[in-house]
N, C-alpha and C positions, 0 to 999 in steps of 0.2 A: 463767936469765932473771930469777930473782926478785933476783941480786946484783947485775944490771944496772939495774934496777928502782930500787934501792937507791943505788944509787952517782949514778945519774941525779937523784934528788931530791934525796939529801944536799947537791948541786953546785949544783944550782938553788936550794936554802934558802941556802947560803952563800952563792951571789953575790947572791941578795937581801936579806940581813941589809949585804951592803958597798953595795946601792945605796942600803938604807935610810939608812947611816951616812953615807956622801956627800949624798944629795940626799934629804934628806924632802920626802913626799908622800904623798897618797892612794893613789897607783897604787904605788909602790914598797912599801905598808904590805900592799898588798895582794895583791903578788908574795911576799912575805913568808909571808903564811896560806894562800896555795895551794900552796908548796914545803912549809909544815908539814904541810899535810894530804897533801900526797903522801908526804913521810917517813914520818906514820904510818903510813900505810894497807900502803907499802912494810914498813915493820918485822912491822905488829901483825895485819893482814888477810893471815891464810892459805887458798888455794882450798883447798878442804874435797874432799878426792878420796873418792869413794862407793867400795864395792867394784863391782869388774868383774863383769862378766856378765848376764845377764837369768834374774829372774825372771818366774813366773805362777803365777798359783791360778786352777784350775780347780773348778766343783762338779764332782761326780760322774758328771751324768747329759748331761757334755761333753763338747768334744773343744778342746782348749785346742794352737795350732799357732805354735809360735815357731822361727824362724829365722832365723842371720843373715845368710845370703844371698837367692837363691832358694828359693821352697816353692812345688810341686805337690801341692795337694786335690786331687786329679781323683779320687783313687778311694780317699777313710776311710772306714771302717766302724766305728760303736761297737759295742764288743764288752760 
């Protein structure tokens, strides 16, 4: 997805650097800094993946219940 991403922008800054070249204006200058900011963002902004799974901190004197589907309390007992 991310070299799709990538290829997507690169295309869009190039054809806007050629509309720039053909036809200046405000709006073509402008097409210009939104294909670069999409480049970067594409190249330099990586999703940051957490590690998997769930934590919890429980005190002591708890009952701390994580699940990841269904959970039935009907019947804890702290021991």
């Amino acid at each position: 997805m991310r070299i799709a991403a990538i290829l997507a922008s690169l295309t869009a800054l190039v054809l806007s650097i050629l509309w720039v070249v053909y036809k200046p204006g405000f709006d073509s200058a402008a097409a210009v800094a939104a294909a670069l900011a999409a480049s970067f963002s594409a190249f330099f902004l990586k999703r940051n993946r957490g590690k998997l799974g769930q934590t919890q901190k429980v005190s002591s004197s708890s009952i701390g219940i994580q699940a990841g589907r269904d959970a039935n309390v009907g019947k804890l007992h702290n021991k």
